[in-house]
N, C-alpha and C positions, 0 to 999 in steps of 0.2 A: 504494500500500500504506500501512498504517498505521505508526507510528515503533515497534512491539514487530516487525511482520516485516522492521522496516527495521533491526534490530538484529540478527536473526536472518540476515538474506541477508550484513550486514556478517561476522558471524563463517563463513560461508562463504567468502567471498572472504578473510579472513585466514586460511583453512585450517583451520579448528577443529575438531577431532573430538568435542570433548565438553567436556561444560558442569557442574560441580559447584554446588550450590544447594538453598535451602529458598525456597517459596513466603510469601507474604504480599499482602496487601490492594494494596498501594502497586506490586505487579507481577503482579497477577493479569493484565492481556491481555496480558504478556509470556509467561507461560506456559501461557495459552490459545491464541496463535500458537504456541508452542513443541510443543502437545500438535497440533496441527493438522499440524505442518511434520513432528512424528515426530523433532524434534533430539534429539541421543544426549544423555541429562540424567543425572546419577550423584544421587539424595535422598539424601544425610546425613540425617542424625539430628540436628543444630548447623548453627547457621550457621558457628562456629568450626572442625569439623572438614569442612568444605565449603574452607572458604578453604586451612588445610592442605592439604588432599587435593590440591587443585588445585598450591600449592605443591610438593608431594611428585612431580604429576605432572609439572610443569616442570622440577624438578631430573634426574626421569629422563632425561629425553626429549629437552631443550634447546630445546623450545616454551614460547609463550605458555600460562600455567594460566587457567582461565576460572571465575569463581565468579558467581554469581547470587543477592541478599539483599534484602530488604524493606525500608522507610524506618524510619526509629527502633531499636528493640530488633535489631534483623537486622541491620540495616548496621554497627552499634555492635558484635554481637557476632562481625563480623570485624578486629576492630582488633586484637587482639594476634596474627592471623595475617598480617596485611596487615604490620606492625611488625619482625614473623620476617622475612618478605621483602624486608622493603628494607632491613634490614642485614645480607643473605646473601647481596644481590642478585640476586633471582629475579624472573624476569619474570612477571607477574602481571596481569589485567585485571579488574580488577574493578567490576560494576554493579550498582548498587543503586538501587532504587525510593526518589522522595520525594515527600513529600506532592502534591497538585495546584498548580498555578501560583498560585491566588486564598489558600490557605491558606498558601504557602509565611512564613516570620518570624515567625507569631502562635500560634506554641505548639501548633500543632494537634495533632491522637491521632496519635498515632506519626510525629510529626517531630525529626529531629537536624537539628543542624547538621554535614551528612558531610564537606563539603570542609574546614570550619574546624579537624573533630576531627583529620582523616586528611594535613592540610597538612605537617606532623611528619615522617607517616611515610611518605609516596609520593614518587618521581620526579615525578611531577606529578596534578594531578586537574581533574574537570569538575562544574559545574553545565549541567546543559541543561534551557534553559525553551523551546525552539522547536525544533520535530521539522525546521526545517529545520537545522541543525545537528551533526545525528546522524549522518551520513554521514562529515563532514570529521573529527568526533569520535571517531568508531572507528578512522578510519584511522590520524589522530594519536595516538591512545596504543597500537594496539600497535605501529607505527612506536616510540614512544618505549619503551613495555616492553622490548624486544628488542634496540634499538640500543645501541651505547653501553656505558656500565654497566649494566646491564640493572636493573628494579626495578616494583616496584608502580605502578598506575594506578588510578586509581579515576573511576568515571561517576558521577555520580549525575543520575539522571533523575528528571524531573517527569512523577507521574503520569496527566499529562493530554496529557500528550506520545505516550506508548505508543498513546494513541487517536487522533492526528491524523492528517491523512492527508498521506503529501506523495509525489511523482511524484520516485521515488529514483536515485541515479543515484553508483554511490561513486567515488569520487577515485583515480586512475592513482596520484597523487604526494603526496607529504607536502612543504609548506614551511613552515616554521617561522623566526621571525626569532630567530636566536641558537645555531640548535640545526639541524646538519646530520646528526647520529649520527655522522658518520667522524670520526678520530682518526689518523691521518697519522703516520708516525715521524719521526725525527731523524737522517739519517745520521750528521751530526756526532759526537751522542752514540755511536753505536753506535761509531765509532773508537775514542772514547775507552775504551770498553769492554774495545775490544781492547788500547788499551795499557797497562790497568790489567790485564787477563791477562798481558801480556805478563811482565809484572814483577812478580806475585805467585806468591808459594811456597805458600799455603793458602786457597787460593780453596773459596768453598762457595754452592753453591745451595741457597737458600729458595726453598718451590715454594708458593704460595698459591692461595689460590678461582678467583683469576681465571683458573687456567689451564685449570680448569673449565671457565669462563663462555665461555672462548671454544674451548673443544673443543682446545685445540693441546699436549696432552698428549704428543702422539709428534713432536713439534716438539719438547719439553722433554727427552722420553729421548733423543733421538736428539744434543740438544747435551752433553747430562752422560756420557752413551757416550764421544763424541768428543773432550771435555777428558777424560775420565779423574777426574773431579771427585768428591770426595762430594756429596748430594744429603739436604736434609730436608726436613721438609713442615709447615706449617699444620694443624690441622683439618680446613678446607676445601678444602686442597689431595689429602688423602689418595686414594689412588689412581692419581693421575696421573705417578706413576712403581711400578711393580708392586713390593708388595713383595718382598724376596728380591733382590732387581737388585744386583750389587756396587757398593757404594758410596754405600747408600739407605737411610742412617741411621733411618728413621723420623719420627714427629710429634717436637717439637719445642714447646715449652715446660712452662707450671707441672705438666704430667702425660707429657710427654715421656722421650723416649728420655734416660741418660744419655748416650751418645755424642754425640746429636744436641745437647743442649744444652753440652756440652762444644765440641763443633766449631764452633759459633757463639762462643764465648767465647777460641778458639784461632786463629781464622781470622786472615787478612789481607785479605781481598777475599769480600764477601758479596753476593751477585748475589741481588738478590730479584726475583721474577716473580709480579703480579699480588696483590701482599697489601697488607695496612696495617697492618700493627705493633698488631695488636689486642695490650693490658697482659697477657692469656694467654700471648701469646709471648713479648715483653720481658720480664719478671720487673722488677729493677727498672732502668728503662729507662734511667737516667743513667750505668749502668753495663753496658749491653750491647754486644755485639760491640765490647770495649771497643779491640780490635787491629788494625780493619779498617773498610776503606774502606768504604762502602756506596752499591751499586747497586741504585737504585730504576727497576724496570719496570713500568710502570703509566697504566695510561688515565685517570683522572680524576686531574688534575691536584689535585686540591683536598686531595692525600693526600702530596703531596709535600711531607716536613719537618712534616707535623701531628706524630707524634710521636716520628721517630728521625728523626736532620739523614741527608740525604744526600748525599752527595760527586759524585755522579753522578745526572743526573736522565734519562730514557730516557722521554720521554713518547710514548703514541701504544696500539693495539692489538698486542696480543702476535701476531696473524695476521700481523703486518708486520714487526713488529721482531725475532721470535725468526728467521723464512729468513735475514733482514739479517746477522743476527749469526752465524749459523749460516755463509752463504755467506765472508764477511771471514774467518770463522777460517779457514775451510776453503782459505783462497788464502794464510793465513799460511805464514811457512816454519818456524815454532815448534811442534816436536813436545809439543803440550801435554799428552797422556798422561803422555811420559816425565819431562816437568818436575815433575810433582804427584803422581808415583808414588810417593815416599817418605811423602807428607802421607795420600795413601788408604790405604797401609799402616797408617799411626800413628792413622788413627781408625777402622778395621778393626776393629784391635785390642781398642779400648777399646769396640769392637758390641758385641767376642766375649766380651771380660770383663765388662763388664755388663748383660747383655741382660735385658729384662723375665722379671721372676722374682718367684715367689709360695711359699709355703711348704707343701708336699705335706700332704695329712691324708686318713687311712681313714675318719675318722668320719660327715665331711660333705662336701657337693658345695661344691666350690672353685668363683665365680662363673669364676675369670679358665681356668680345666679347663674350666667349662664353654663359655665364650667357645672358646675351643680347638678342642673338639670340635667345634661347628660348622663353624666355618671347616673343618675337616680334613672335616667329610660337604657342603660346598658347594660344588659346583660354579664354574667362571671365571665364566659368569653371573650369578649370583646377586647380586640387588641385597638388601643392609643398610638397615635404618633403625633408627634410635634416637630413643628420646627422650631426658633430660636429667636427669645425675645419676650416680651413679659406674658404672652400667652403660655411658652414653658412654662415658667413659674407659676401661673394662676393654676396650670392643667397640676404639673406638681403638689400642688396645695390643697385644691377642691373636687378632683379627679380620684376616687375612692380605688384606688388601686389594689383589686384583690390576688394576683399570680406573677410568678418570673414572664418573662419575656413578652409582658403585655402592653406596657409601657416603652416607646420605642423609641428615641430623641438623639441628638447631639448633644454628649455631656461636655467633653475634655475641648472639642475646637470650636462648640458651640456657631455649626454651619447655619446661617440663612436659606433654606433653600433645599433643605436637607430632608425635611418632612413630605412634598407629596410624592416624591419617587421612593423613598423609602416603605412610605404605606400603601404603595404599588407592588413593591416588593414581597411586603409583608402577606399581602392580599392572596398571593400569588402561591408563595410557600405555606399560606395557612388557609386555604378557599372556603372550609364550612365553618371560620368565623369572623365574624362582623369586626369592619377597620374603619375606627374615625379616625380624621386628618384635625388637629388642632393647629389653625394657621395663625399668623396676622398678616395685615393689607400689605407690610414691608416683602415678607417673607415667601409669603405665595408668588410674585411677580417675580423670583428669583431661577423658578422651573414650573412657571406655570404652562410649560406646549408641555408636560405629562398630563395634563390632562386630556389631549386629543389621547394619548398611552391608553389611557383609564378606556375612553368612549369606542377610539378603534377595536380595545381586546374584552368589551365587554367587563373590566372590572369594579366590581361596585366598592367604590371607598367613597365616604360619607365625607366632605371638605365642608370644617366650619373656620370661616373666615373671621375674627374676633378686627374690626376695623374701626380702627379709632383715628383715621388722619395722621397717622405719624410715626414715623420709628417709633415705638412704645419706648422701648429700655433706651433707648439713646436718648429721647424728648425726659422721660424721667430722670436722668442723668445731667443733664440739662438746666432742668427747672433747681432740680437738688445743691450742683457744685455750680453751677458756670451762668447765677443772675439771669435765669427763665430764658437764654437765648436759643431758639431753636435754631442755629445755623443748619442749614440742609438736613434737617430731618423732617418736618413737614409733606405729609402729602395728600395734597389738596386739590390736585391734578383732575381729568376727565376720563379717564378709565373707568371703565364699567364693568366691574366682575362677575356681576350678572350675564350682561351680553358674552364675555370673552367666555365662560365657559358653555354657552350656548352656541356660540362659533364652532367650539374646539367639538361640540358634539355631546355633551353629557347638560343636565338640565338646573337649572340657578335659581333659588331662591333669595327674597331680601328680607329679614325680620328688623325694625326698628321701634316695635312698642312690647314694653315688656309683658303683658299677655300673651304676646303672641310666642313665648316658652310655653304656653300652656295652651294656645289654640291649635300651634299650625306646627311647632317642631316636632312634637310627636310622631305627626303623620308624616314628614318630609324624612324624618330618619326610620320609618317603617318601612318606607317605599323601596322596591328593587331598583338596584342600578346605582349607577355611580351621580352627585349632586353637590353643588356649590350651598351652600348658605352663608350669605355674605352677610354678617352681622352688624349694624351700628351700637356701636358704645362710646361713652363720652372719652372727649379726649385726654383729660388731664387725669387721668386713672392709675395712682400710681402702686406698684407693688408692695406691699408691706406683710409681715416683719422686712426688715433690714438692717444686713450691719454695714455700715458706710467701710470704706476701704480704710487698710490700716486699726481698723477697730478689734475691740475683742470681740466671740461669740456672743456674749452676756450686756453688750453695750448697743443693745437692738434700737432701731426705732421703730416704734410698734403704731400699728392702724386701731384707730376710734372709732371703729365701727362698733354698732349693737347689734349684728345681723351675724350666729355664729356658725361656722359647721358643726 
């Protein structure tokens, strides 16, 4: 066979159901065998909201995403999704066409240099100038996408390779010098764990991405159940303790729960699982969890003490180290419920007394009412995605997030633009459950031709547009540090997001009285098929709690609203 159906038999044998991509010159016999073979292909409209999508479809799913892009402009125009993914750590394969072997360094039409630009931002990457190579190369990167911390890979192939012939034959095994993917625990540590339980009065679990990454979400409730412990979350841990659970304070930093940032700042013993102290959490970090020891659970060592010291290092996969830790306690003779039952009391308390709250009005749709409502018409199902900007945060906040992988967003590069190809993707990899797009008016305009995507492939994703006239978090920022100027973030322009997704083929609604949460979105998120609801909410809407930059966790400025979840 030739090295495009040797790339295509490869993604059978690693399982792959579907392939996200835009064609070009540099991978035309790739997608000549592809139209031949019949392989399930999903056309974007971008090669950026291709790489998302795929993105989107790996976070659902806990598979390798598969993107397919051209040499030069194409391959280039997935770098700030490839970028999304390997600081979210999503597993990712990505293959891109380049120029032929005889033009490769001389500038030729539509050559980059892909591995030099993408070296940054992948787990690792390939040049291949010899189709015999292609074999070992597929196996090894999604061997290395999926192992491990999981992260982006990038191919890039020469197009004269796609033509060669070679007598194929793919690899049982991956060996790699330096790099096994397993991460093995520490019993030692794990003792120690227990006897840092043993002895603290205010013990708290931080619940991060990686408990995600490796699925061991009910490994996580089942130990915070059985200390009797409060629990907060990351970002990108959200979901993996349900919310409503007693003792599940919520997300946790600069737009965090008051409790939850409290109980970090009160704590004695902080058990972190699978995070890295992204500055959104910390606030300011020379002063966090200033009372407490800190347990760091985590697989890539390379995060251990980057930027909060930790007292306790637990390296290894949380598949291994959470039974570890879970079985020792369980043989303790130390009733840890009843020891920590005064401390889950006391930050209870302070849920009940400050819980996300917004200020009621008849006049206009509250984003964070709106937020609400949904959540209260969704189903346990239902996968979220967002894009980036104060509708994250409110979706964050008032979005009752009951499972792993259901909540879908840019945490770490915080992409614009990142949410309807992603809940494209998600749609795609998860088809018998329901996917809202949590937008705003900045963030949709950034890939909104995915929505021809949605209408040509028949996929129903639900786009609520939260439109307030203006970069949200930049106009908030704005008003806060820099004397109310909105320099270029206003938008106040004549687009009509109604019309444009009636263009593009899927069908647009407008809600602007707050009723109409209770007359008409119901029906509009019942209905089959993919649908715009392009929301008006006021403009000067700002997100609260908050910790101003530079501040502690404990040095919030909190919202006066009477209206609480």
């Amino acid at each position: 066979m030739n090295g495009a159906q040797a790339v295509l038999e490869s993604l059978k044998k690693e399982g792959v159901d579907v392939v996200f991509g835009y064609p070009g010159g540099a991978v035309l016999t790739l997608y000549d065998e592809l139209y031949k073979m019949k392989f399930p292909h999903v056309l974007t409209r971008h090669e950026q909201g291709a790489v998302h999508a795929a993105d989107g479809y790996a976070r659902a799913t806990g598979k390798v995403g598969v993107v397919f892009a051209t040499s030069g402009p194409g391959a280039a125009n997935l770098i700030t999704g490839i970028a999304t993914a390997n600081i979210d750590s999503v597993p990712l394969v990505c293959i891109t066409g380049q120029v032929a072997n005889p033009y490769i360094g001389k500038d030729s039409f539509q050559e980059a240099d892909v591995c030099g630009i993408t070296t940054p931002i992948t787990k690792h990457n390939y040049l291949v100038k010899d189709v015999r190579e292609l074999p070992r190369v597929m196996k090894e990167a999604f061997f290395i996408a999926r192992t491990g911390r999981p992260g982006p890979v990038v191919i890039d192939v020469a197009k004269d390779v796609f033509a060669a012939q070679i007598d194929f034959s793919y690899p049982e095994q991956v060996t790699l010098r330096g790099y096994s993917g397993e991460y093995p625990t520490d019993a030692a540590a794990i003792d120690e764990v227990v006897r840092l339980l043993d002895a603290a009065e205010q013990p708290l679990l931080f619940v991060g991405g990686g408990v995600t990454l490796s699925d061991t979400s009910a490994l996580v409730r089942k130990l915070q159940s059985g200390l009797g412990a409060p629990a907060v979350s990351t970002l990108m841990g959200l979901g993996c303790i349900a919310d409503g659970t007693e003792g599940f304070l919520g997300m946790a930093g600069m737009h965090g729960a008051y409790a939850a940032n409290m109980a970090i700042q009160q704590c004695d013993l902080l058990l972190c699982l699978g995070m890295r102290f992204s500055d959104r959490v910390t606030g300011k970090v020379t002063e966090f969890a200033p009372h407490a020891k800190v347990v760091h659970f985590e697989l890539d060592v390379a995060e251990f003490n980057k930027n909060v010291p930790a007292d306790a290092e637990v390296p290894g996969d949380l598949r291994a180290s959470l039974p570890l830790l879970i079985e020792k306690l369980e043989a303790s003779p130390t009733d840890y419920r009843e020891q920590f039952q005064s401390w889950l009391r006391h930050v209870s308390a302070l849920a009940e007394a400050h819980p996300f709250s917004y200020a009621a009005r008849e006049d206009a749709i509250q984003p964070e009412a709106l937020i609400e409502k949904v959540s209260a018409l969704s189903s346990d199902d239902t996968i979220v995605a967002t894009d980036v900007g104060q509708h994250q945060m409110w979706a964050a906040q008032f979005y009752a997030e009951r499972r792993p992988r259901q909540f879908i967003t840019s945490g770490g590069l915080g992409t614009m633009g990142f949410g309807l190809p992603a809940a494209l993707g998600a749609k795609i990899g998860r088809p018998d459950q329901p996917v809202v797009l949590i937008s705003g008016d900045g963030s949709i305009m950034m890939n909104c031709q995915e929505m021809a995507t949605l209408a040509d492939n028949d996929i129903d994703v639900k786009i609520i547009v939260i439109h307030n006239f203006i970069l949200g978090m930049v106009g908030q920022w704005q008003r806060l540090f820099y004397s109310h100027h909105y320099s270029q973030s206003e938008l106040k322009g004549k687009t009509d997001l109604v019309k444009l997704a009636e263009a593009m083929g899927i069908r647009g609604y407008r809600l602007t009285e707050p009723e109409e949460l209770e007359t008409r979105l119901p029906a509009i998120l019942a209905e089959p098929g993919a649908a715009l609801i392009d929301v008006y909410v006021p403009e000067e809407e700002d997100v609260l709690p908050m910790v101003p930059g530079g501040k502690r966790l404990d040095q919030m400025v909190l919202g006066k609203g009477a209206k609480k979840k």
